[in-house]
C-alpha positions in Angstrom: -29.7 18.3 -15.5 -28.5 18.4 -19.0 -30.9 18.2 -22.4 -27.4 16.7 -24.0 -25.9 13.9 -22.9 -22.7 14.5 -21.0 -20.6 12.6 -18.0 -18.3 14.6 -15.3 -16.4 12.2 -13.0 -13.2 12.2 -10.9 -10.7 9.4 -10.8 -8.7 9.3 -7.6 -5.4 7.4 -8.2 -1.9 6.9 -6.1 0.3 7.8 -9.6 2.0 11.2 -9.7 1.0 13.5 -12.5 4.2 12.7 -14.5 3.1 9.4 -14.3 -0.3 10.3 -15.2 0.8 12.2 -18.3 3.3 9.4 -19.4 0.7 6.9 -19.5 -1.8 8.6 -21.3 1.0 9.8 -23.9 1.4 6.2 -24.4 -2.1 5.0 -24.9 -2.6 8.4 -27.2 -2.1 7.7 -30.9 -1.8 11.6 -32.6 -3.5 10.9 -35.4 -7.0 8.9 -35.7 -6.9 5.5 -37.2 -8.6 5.3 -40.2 -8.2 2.5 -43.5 -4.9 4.5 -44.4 -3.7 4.8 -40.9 -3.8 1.7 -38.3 -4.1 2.1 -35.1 -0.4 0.3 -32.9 -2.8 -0.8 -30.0 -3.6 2.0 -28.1 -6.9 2.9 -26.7 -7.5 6.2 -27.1 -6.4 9.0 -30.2 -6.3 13.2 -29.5 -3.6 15.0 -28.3 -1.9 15.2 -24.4 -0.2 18.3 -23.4 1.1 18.5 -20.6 -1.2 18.2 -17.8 -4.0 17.9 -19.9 -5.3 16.1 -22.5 -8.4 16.0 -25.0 -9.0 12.7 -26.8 -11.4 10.0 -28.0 -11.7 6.5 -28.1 -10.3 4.0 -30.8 -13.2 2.0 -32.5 -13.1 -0.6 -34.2 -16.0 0.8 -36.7 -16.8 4.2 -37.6 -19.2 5.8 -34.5 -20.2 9.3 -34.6 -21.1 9.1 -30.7 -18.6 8.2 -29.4 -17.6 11.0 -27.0 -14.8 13.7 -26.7 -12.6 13.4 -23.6 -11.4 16.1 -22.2 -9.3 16.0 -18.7 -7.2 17.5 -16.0 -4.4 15.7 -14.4 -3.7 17.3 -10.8 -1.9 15.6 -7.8 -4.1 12.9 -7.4 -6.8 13.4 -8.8 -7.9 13.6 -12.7 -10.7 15.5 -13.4 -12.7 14.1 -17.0 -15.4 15.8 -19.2 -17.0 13.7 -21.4 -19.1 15.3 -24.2 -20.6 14.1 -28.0 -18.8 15.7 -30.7 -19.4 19.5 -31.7 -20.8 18.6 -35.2 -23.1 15.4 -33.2 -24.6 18.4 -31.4 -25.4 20.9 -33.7 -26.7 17.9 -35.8 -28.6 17.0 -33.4 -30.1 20.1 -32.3 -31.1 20.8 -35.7 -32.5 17.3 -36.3 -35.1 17.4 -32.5 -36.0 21.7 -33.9 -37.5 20.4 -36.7 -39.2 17.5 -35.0 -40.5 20.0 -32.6 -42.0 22.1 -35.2 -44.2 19.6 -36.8 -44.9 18.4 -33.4 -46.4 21.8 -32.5 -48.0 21.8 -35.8 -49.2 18.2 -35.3 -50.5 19.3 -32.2 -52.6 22.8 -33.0 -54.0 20.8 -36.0 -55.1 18.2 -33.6 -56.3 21.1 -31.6 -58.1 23.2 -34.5 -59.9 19.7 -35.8 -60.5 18.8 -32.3 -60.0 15.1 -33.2 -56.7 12.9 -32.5 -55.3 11.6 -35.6 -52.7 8.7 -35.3 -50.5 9.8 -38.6 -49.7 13.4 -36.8 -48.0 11.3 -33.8 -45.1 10.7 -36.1 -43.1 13.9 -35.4 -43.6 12.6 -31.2 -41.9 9.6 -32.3 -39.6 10.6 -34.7 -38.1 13.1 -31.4 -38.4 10.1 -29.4 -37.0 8.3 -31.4 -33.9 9.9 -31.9 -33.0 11.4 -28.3 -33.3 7.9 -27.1 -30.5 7.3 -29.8 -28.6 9.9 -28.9 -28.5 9.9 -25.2 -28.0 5.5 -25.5 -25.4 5.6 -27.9 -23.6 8.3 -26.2 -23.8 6.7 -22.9 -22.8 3.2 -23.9 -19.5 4.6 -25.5 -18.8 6.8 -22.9 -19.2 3.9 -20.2 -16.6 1.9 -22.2 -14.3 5.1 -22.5 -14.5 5.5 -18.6 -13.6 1.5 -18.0 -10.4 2.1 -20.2 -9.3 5.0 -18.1 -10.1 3.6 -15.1 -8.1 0.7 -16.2 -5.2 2.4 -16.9 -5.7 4.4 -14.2 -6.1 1.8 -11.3 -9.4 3.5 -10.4 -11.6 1.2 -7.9 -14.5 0.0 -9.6 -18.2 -0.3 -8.2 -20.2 -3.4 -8.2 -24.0 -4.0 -8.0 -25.5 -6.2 -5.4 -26.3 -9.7 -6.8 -29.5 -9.2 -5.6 -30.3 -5.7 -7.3 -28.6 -7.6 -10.8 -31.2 -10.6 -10.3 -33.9 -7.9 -10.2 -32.9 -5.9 -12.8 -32.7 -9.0 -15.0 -36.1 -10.3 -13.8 -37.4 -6.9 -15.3 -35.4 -6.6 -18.3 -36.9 -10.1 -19.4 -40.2 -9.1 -18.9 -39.5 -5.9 -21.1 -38.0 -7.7 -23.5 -41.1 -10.0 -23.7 -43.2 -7.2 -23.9 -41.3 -5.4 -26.5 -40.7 -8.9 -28.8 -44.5 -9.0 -28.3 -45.2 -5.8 -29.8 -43.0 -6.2 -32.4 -44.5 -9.4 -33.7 -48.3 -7.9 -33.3 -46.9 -5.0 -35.6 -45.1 -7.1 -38.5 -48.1 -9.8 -38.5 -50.9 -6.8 -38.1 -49.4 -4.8 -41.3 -48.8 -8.2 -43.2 -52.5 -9.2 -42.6 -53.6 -5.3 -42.7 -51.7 -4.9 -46.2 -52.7 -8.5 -47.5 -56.1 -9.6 -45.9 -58.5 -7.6 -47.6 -57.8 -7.2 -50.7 -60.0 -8.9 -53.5 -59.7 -9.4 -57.2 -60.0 -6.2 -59.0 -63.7 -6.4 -61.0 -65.8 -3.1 -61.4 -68.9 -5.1 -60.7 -70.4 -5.0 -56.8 -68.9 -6.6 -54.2 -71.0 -6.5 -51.0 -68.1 -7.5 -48.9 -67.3 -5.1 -45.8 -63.7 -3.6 -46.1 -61.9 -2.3 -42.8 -61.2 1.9 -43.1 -57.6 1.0 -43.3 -56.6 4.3 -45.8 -59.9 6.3 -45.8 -60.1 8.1 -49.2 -63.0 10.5 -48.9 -66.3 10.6 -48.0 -69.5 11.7 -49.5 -73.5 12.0 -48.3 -76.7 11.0 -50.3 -80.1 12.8 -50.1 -81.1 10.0 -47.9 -78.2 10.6 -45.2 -76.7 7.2 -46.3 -72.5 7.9 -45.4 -70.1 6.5 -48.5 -66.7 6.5 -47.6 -63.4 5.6 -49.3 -61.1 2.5 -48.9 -57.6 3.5 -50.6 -56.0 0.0 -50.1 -58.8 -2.5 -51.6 -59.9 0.4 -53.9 -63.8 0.1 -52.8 -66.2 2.4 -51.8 -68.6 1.3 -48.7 -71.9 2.7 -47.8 -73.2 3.0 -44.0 -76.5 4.3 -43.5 -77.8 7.7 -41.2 -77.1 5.6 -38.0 -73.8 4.1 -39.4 -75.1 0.5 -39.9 -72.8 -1.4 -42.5 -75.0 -1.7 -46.0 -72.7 -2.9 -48.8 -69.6 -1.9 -50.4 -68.0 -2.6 -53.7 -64.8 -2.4 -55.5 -62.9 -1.2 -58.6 -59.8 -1.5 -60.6 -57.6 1.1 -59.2 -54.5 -0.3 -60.4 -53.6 -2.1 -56.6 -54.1 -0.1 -54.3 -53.5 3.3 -57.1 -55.1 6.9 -56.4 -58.5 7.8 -57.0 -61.4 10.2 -56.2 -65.0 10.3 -55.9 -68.1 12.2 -55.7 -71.4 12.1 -55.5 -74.9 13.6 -58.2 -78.0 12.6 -57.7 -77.4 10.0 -55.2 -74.7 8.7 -58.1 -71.4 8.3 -57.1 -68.7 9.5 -59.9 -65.2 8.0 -58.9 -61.7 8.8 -61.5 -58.9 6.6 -61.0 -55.1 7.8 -61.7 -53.2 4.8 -62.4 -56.2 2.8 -64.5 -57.1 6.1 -65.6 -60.5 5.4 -65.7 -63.9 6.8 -65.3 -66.7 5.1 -63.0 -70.2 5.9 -61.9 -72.2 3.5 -59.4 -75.9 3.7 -57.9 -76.6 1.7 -55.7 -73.3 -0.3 -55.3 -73.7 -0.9 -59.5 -71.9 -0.1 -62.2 -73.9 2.0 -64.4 -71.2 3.6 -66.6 -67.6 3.8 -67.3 -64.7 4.8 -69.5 -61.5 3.6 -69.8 -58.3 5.5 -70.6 -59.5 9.3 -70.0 -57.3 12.0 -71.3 -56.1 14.2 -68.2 -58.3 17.4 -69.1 -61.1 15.0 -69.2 -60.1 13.5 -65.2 -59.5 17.1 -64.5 -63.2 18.2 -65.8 -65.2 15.2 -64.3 -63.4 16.1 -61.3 -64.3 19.4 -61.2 -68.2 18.8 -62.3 -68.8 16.4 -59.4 -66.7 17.7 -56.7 -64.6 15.1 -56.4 -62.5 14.6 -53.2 -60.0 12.3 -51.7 -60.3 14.2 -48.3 -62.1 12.9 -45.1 -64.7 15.9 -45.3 -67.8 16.4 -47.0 -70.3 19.7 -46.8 -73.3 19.6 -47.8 -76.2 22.2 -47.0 -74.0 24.0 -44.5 -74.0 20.6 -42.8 -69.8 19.6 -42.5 -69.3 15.7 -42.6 -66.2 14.8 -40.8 -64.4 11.0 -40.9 -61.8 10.4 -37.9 -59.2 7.4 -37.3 -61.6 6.0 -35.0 -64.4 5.5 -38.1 -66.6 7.9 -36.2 -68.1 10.6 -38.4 -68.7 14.1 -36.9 -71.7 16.0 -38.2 -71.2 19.8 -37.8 -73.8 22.6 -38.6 -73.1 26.2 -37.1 -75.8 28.3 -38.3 -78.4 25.5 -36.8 -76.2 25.1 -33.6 -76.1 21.6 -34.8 -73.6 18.6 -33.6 -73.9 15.0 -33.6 -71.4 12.5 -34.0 -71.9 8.9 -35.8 -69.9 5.3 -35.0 -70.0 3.3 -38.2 -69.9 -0.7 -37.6 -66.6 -0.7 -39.6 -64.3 -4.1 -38.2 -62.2 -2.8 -35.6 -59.2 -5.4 -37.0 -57.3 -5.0 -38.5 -56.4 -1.4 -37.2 -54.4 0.6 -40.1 -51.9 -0.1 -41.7 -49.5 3.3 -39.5 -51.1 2.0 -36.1 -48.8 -1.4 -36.8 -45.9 0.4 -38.2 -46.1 2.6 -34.4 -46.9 -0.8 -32.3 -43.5 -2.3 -34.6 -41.5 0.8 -34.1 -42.2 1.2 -30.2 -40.8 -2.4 -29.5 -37.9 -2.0 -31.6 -37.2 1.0 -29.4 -37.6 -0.7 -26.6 -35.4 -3.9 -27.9 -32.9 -1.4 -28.6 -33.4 0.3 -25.2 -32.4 -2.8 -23.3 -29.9 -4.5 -25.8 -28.1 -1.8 -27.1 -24.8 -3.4 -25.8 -25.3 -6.1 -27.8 -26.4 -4.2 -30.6 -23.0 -2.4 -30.9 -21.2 -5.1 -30.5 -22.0 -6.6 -33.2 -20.2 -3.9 -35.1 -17.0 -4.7 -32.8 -14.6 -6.8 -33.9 -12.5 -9.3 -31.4 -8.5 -8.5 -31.6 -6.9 -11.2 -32.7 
């Protein structure tokens, strides 16, 4: 079996090869139609020689798959080689090399952390993704290419049972279902994800619970009390040593803008990029703040509290670790120390990339089982 998409076939017909050759001469234009140059009618563009011939279908719309046709004409039997385009190829091999490196990055930083993380499944779907385009779209124009010859050709054609069509159609609707349900439960999941949660910007306290959508950080009082960051709301909620939900607040980060926080003396310090602004909150109140903070002064406060944005935290050897799943990981080596904590955080809405996955899965599949129809709708009827 091939990695690239390819067909090999036979077509047995009664024609002698002079025949043969004549009527693919005729259904041959030499040159390939383009806005300049109109294609007379014929079906296929390339050049015949002789007893052989290497050509490609006439589209009605510019299709980088469609395949190169390369065949033998001997007594009675033609022998064709269907194949994408050199260039398609090397494209393409370049295009899955690269996904394959950041998959086997993906996956040894997966492996090193010891933790899955959704975000590093993108390079799996982004090869998935476009394989499945490349063998689909090859295949759907190379089973239209191999109808025209066979139609020129007077090739017998095969025909399903009724009975194996009504089950493949039984199935197909339930994919389709399937698929039309996952897309939905993605588009409404990152509306509600993107929209739901958000409140009005105001640097007082809001004791609201956020969901972990975009975790920005995470910091650890004296008492063991767990702060982490919220990116899309721009809030800050505090768990305690056992992960039960205590409060959380909010502040003017510009919707949804960049920030960073750390934490002195059970204070937290949090900069802001797009307000650029200055905060420091204990106990979920505002205690302090500036307001347009020169960069060197972001840079220093940044610097004198540790700020972070990433989801790890040390502190007295003791490594803090936040994970997709809103489960912290609490590492100490020199103690031979381990123990892992499940904050209370609302499972729903799941974030914001787990939608855009669910969304992108079902189009996949959509596409999967309608690409016909999908194509066609570049295709336009002769008049």
């Amino acid at each position: 079996m091939s990695f690239f998409p390819k067909d090999q076939f036979n077509i047995k017909t009664s024609k002698s090869i002079e025949q043969v050759a004549w009527i693919m001469q005729e259904n041959t234009e030499a040159y390939r139609p383009s806005y300049f140059w109109k294609a007379s009618g014929k079906m296929f563009w390339g050049n015949v020689t002789g007893y052989s011939f290497e050509i490609q279908p006439v589209n009605t719309f510019r299709n980088s798959f469609a395949p190169v046709i390369k065949g033998k004409i001997n007594n009675d039997v033609i022998d064709v080689d269907m194949r994408p385009h050199i260039f398609v190829t090397i494209f393409m091999s370049f295009w899955l090399l690269i996904c394959v490196g950041f998959i086997l990055v993906a996956t040894a930083t997966m492996i090193i952390n010891q933790e899955f993380e959704l975000p590093l499944t993108l390079p799996y779907l982004m090869f998935f993704f476009g394989y499945s385009i490349f063998i689909l779209s090859f295949r759907h124009e190379a089973k239209k290419a191999k109808i025209k010859l066979q139609m020129l050709l007077e090739d017998h054609f095969l025909v399903k049972s009724d009975k194996l069509k009504k089950s493949n159609k039984v199935v197909r609707i339930i994919i389709t279902m399937i698929a039309v349900c996952l897309v939905l439960f993605g588009f409404i999941g990152f509306l509600a994800s993107a929209t739901g949660t958000m409140n009005d910007m105001n640097p007082n306290i809001y004791h609201d619970q956020h969901s972990l959508n975009d975790k920005n950080g995470i910091a650890v009082d004296s008492f063991g009390n767990i702060y982490i960051g919220e990116g899309e709301t721009g809030s800050i909620q505090m768990y305690d040593h056992t992960g039960l939900f205590q409060y959380g607040w909010s502040f003017p980060t510009g919707g949804g803008g960049w920030f960073v926080f750390g934490i002195d003396k059970d204070q937290i310090h949090v900069v802001t990029a797009r307000t650029d602004s200055y905060f420091v909150f204990k106990d979920g109140e505002l205690v302090y703040s500036e307001e347009n903070i020169s960069y060197e002064h972001s840079r220093d406060l940044q610097k004198r509290y540790n700020m972070s944005e990433t989801n790890c935290f040390i502190m007295d050897n003791t490594i803090y670790r936040i994970s997709f799943l809103n489960t912290v990981k609490i590492e100490n080596n020199s103690a031979g120390y381990a123990d892992t904590i499940q904050l209370n955080a609302p499972a729903w809405p799941f974030p914001v990339f787990a939608f855009w996955m669910i969304a992108a899965v079902g189009m996949a599949l959509l596409f999967m089982l309608h690409y016909k129809r999908f194509f066609s709708l570049f295709e336009q009827n002769p008049v």
